[in-house]
Each structure stands twice: as structure tokens, then as C-alpha cells.
Biopython code that builds the backbone (N, CA, C, O; Angstrom):
import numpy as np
from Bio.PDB.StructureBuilder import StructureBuilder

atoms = [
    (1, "UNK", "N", (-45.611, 26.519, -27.602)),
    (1, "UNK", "CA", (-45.255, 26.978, -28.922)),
    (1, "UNK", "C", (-44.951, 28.462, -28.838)),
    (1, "UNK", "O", (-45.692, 29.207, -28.196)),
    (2, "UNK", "N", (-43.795, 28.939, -29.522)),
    (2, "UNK", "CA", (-43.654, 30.137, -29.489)),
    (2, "UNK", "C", (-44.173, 31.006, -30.395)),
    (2, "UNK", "O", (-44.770, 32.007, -29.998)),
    (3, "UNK", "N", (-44.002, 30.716, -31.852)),
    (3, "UNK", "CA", (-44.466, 31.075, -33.028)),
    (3, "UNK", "C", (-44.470, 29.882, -33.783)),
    (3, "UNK", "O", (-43.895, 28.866, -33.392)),
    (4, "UNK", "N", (-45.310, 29.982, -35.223)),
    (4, "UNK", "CA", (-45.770, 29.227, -36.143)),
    (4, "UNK", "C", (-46.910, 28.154, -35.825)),
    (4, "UNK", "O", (-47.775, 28.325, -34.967)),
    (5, "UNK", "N", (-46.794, 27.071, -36.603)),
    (5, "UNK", "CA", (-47.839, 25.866, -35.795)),
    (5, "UNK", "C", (-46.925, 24.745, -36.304)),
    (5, "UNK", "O", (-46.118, 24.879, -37.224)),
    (6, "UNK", "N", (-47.246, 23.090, -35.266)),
    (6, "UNK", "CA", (-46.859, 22.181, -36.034)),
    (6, "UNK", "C", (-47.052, 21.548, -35.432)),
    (6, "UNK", "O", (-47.144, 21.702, -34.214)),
    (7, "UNK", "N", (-47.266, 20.063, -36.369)),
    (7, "UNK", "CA", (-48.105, 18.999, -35.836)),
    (7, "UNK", "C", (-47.502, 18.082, -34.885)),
    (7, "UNK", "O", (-46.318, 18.221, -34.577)),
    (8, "UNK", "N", (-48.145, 17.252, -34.447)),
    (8, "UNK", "CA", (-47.498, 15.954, -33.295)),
    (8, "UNK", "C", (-48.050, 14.816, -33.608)),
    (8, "UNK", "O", (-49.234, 14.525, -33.443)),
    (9, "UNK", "N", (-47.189, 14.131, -34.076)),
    (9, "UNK", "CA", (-47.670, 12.878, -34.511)),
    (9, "UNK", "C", (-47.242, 11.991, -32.904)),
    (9, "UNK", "O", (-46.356, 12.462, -32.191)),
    (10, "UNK", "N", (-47.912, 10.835, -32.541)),
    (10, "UNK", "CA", (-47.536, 9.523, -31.886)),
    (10, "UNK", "C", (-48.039, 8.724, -32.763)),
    (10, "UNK", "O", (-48.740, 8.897, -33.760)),
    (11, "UNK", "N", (-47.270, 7.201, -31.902)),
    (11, "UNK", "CA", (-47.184, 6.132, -32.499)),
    (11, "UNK", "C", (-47.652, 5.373, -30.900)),
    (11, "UNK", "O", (-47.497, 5.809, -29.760)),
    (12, "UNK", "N", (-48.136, 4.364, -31.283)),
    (12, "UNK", "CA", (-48.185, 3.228, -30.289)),
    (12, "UNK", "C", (-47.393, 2.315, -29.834)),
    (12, "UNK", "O", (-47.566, 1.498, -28.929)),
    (13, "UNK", "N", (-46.165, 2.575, -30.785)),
    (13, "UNK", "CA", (-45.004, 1.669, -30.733)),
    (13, "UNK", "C", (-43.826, 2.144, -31.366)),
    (13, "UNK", "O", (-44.046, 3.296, -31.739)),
    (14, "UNK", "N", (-42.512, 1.732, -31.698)),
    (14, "UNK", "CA", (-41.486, 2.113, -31.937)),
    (14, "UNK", "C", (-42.044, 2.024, -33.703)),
    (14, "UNK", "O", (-42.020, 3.023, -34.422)),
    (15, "UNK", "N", (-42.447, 0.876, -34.112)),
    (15, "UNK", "CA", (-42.756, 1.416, -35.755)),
    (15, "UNK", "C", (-44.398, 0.973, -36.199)),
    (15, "UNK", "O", (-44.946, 0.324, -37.089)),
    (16, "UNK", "N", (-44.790, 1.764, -34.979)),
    (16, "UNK", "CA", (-46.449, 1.007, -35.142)),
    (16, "UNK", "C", (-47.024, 2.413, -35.606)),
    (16, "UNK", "O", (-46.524, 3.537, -35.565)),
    (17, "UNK", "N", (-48.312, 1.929, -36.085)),
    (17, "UNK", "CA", (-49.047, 3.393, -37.060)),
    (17, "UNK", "C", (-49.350, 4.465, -36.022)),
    (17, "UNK", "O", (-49.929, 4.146, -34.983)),
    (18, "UNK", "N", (-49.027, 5.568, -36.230)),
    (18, "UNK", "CA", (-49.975, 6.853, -36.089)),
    (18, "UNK", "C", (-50.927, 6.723, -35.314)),
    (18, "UNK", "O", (-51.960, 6.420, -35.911)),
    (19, "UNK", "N", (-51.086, 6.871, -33.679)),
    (19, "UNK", "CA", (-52.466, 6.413, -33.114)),
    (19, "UNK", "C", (-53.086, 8.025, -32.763)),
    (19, "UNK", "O", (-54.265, 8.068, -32.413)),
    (20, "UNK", "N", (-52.386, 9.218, -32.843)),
    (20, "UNK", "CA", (-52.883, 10.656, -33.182)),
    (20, "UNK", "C", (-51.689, 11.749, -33.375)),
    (20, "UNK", "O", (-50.490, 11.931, -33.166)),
    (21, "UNK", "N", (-52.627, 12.228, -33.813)),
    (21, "UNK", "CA", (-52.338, 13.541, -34.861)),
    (21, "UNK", "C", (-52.699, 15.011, -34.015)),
    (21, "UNK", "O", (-53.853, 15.102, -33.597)),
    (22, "UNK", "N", (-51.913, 15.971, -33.792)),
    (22, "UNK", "CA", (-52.557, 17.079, -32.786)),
    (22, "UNK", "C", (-51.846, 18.406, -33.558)),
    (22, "UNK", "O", (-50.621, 18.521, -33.526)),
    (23, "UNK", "N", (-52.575, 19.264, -34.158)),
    (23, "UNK", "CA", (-52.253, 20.489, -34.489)),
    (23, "UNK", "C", (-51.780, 21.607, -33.277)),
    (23, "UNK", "O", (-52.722, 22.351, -33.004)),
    (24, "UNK", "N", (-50.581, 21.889, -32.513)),
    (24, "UNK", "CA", (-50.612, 22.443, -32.257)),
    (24, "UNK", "C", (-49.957, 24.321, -32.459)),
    (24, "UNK", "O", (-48.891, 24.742, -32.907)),
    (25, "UNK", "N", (-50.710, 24.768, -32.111)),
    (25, "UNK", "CA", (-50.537, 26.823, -32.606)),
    (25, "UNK", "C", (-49.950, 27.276, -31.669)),
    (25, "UNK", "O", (-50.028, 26.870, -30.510)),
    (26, "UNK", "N", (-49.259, 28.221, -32.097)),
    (26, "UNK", "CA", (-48.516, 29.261, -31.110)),
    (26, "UNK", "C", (-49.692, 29.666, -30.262)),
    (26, "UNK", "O", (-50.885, 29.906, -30.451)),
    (27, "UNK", "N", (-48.595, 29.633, -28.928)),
    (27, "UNK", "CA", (-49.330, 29.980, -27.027)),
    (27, "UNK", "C", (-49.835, 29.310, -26.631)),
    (27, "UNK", "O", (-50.244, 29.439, -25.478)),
    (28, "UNK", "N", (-50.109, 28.119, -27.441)),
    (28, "UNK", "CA", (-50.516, 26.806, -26.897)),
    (28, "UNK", "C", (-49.216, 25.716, -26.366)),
    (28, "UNK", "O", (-48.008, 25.739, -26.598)),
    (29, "UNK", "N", (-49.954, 24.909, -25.669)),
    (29, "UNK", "CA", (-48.523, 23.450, -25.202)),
    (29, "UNK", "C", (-49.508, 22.266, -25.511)),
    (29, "UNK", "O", (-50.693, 22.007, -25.720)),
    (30, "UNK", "N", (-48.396, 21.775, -25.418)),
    (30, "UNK", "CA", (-49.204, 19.893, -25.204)),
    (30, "UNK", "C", (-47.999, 19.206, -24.672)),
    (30, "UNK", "O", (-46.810, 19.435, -24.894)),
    (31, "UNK", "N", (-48.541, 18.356, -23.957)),
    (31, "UNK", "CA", (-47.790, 17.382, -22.996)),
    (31, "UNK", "C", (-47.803, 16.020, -23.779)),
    (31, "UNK", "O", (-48.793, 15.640, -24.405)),
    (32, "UNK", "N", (-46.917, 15.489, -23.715)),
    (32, "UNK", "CA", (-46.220, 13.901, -24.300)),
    (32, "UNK", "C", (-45.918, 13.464, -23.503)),
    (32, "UNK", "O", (-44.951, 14.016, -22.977)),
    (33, "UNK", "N", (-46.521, 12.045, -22.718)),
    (33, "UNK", "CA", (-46.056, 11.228, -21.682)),
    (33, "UNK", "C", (-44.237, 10.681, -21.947)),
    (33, "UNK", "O", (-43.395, 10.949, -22.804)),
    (34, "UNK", "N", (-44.252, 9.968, -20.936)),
    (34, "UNK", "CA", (-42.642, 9.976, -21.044)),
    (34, "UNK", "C", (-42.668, 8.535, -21.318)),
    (34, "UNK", "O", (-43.434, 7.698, -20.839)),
    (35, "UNK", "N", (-41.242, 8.291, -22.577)),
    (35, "UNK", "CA", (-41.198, 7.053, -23.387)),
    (35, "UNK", "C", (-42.582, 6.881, -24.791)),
    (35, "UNK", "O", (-42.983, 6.001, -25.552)),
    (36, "UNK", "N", (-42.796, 7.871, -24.574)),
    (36, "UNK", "CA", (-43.724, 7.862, -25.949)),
    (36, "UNK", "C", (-43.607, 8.088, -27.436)),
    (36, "UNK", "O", (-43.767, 9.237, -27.848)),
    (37, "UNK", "N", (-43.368, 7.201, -28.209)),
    (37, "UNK", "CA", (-43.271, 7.706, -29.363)),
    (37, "UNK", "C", (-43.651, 8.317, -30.061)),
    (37, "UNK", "O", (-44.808, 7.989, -30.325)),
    (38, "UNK", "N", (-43.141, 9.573, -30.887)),
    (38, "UNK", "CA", (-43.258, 10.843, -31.103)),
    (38, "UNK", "C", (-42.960, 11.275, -32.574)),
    (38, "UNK", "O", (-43.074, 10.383, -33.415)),
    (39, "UNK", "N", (-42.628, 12.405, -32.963)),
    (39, "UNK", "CA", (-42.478, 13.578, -34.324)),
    (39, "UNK", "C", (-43.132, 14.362, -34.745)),
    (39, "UNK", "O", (-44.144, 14.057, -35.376)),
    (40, "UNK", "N", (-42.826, 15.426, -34.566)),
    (40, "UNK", "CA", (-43.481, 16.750, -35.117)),
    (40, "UNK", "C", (-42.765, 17.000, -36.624)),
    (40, "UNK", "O", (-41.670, 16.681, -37.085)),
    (41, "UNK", "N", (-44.116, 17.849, -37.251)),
    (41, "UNK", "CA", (-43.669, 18.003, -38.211)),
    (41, "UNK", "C", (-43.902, 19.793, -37.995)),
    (41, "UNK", "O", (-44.619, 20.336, -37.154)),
    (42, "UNK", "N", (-43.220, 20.315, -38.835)),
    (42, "UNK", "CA", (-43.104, 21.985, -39.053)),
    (42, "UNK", "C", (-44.789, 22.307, -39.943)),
    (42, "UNK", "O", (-45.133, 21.492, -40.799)),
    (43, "UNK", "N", (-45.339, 23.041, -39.754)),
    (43, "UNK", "CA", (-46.319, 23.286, -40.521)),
    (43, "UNK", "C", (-46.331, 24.663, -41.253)),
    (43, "UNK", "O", (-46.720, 24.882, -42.400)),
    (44, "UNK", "N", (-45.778, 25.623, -40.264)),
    (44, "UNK", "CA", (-45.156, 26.957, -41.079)),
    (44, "UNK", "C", (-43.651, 27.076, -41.080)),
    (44, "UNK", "O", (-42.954, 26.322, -40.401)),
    (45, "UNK", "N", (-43.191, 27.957, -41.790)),
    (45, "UNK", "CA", (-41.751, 27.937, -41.553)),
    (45, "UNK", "C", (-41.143, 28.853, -40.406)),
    (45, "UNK", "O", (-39.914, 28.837, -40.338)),
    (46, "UNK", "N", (-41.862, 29.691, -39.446)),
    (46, "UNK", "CA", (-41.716, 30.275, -38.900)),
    (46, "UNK", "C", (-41.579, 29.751, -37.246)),
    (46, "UNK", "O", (-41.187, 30.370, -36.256)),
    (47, "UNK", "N", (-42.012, 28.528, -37.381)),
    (47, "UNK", "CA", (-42.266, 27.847, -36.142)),
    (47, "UNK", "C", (-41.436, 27.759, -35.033)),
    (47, "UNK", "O", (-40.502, 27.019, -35.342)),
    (48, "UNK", "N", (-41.368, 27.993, -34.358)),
    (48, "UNK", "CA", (-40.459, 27.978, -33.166)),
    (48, "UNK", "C", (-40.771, 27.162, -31.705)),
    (48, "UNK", "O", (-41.822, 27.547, -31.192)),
    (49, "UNK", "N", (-40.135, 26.224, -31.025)),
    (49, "UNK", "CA", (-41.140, 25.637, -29.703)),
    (49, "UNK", "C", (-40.188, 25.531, -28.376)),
    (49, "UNK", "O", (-38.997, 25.843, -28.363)),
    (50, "UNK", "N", (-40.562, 25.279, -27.816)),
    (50, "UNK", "CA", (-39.219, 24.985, -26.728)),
    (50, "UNK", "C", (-40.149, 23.290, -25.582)),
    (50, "UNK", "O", (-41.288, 22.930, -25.286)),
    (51, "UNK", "N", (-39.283, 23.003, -25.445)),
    (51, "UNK", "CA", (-39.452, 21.299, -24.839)),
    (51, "UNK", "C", (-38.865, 21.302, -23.382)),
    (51, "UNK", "O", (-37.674, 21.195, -23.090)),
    (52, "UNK", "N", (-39.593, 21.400, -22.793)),
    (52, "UNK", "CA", (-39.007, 21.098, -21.122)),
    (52, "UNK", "C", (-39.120, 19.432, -20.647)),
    (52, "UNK", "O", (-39.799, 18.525, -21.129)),
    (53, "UNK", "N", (-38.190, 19.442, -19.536)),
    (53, "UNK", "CA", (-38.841, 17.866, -19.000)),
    (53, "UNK", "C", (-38.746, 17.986, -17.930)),
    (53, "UNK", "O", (-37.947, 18.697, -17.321)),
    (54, "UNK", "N", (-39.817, 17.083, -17.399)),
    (54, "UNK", "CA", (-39.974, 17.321, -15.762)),
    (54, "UNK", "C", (-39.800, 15.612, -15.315)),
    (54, "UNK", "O", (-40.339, 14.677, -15.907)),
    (55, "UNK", "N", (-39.155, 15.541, -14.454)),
    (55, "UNK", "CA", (-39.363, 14.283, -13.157)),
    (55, "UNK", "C", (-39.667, 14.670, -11.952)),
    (55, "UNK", "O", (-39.496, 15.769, -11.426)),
    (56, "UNK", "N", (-40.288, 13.379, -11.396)),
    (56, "UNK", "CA", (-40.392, 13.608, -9.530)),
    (56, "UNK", "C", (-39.181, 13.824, -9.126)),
    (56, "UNK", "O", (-38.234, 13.194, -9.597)),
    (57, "UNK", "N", (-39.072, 14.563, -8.380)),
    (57, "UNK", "CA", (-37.696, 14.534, -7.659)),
    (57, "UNK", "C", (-37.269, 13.467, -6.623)),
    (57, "UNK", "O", (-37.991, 13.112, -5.692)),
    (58, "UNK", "N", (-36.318, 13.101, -6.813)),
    (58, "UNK", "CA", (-36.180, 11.187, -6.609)),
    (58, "UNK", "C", (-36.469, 10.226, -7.433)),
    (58, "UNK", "O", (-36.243, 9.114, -6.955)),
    (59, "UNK", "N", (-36.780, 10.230, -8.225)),
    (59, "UNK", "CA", (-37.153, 9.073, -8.827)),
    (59, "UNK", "C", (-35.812, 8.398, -9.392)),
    (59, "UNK", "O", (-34.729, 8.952, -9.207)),
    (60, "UNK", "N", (-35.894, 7.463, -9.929)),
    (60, "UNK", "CA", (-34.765, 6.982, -10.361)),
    (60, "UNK", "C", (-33.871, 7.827, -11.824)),
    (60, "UNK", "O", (-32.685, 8.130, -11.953)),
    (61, "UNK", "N", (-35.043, 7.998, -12.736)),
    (61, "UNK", "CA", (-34.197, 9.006, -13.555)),
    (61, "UNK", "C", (-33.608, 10.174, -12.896)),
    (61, "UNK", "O", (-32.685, 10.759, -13.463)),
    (62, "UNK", "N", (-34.065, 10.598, -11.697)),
    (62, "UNK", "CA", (-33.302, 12.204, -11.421)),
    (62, "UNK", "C", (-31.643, 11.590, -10.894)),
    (62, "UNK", "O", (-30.551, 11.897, -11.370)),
    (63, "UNK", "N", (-31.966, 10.609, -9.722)),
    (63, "UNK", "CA", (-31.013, 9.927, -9.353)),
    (63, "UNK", "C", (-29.778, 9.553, -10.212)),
    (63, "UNK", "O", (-28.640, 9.999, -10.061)),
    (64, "UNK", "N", (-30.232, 8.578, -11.224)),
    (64, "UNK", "CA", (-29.295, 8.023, -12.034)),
    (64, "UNK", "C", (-28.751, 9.342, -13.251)),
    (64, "UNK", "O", (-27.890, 9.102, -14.097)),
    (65, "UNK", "N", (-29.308, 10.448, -13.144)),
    (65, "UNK", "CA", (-28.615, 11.205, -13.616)),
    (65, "UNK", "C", (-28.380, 12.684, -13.431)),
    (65, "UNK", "O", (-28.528, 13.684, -14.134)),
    (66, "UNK", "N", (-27.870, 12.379, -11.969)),
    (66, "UNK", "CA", (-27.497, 13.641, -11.262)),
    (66, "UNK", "C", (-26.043, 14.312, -11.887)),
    (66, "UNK", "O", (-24.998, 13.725, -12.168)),
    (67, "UNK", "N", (-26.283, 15.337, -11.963)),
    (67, "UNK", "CA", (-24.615, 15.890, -12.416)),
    (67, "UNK", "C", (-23.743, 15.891, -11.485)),
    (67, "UNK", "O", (-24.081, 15.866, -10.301)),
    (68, "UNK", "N", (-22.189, 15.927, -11.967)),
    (68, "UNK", "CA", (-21.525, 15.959, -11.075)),
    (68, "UNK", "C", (-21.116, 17.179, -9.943)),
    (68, "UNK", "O", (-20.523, 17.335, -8.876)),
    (69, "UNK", "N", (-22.018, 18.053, -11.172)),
    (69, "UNK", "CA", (-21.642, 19.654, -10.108)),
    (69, "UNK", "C", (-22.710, 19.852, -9.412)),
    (69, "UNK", "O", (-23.158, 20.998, -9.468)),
    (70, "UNK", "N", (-23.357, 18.975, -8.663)),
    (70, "UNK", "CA", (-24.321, 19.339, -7.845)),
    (70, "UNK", "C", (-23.801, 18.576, -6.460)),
    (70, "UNK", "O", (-24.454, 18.672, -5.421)),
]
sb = StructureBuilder()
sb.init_structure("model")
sb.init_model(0)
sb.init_chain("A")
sb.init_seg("    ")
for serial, (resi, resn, name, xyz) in enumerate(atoms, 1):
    if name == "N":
        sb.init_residue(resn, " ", resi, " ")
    sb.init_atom(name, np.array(xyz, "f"), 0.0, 1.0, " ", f" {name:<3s}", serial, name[0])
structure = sb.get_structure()
């Protein structure tokens, strides 16, 4: 988080309930497994975040979507 705060909702499923709720504050992170259903909501208006993604290198997602300028 860069500035503000805001929440993280998951789901257990594509339209299954809310299985948690995580406040997170600026200078903090939180990690979201991959294929997990997700939504944040804004809690201040000031909020700002940035989202990285990581794979193994090799795996089939890096593979199947290598660019062409590499």
C-alpha cells in the first residue's frame, strides 16, 4: 500500500460468500494466492496500491506467455 487504507475482500468461489475480510494500511502488503477470488474496496479516498505478480520461472504460465520481444 502506498497511501490510504482498503479492504480485501475473498470469496471461496466465483459467487460464493465472503470467506475474509483484511484491512489493509499504508506500508503494509498482503499476498493473494493465484486464481483467488478477490475485491478491494477503497476505504479512504486517498488510497493508492500497486499489484505485482510473480511466477516460477518456467512454469507454464511464464512459458505460455512469453513476449515476443524476448
Amino acid at each position: 500500500m502506498l497511501s490510504g487504507v482498503l479492504k480485501f475482500y475473498g470469496f471461496a468461489s466465483r459467487k460464493g460468500d465472503v470467506e475474509q475480510e483484511v484491512i489493509i494500511q499504508a506500508g503494509k502488503t498482503a499476498i493473494s494466492p493465484p486464481e483467488y477470488w478477490h475485491k478491494v474496496e477503497f476505504i479512504k479516498e486517498n488510497t493508492q496500491f500497486k499489484v505485482e505478480f510473480y511466477a516460477k520461472e518456467g512454469s507454464s504460465i511464464v512459458v505460455e506467455n512469453l513476449s515476443a520481444r524476448t
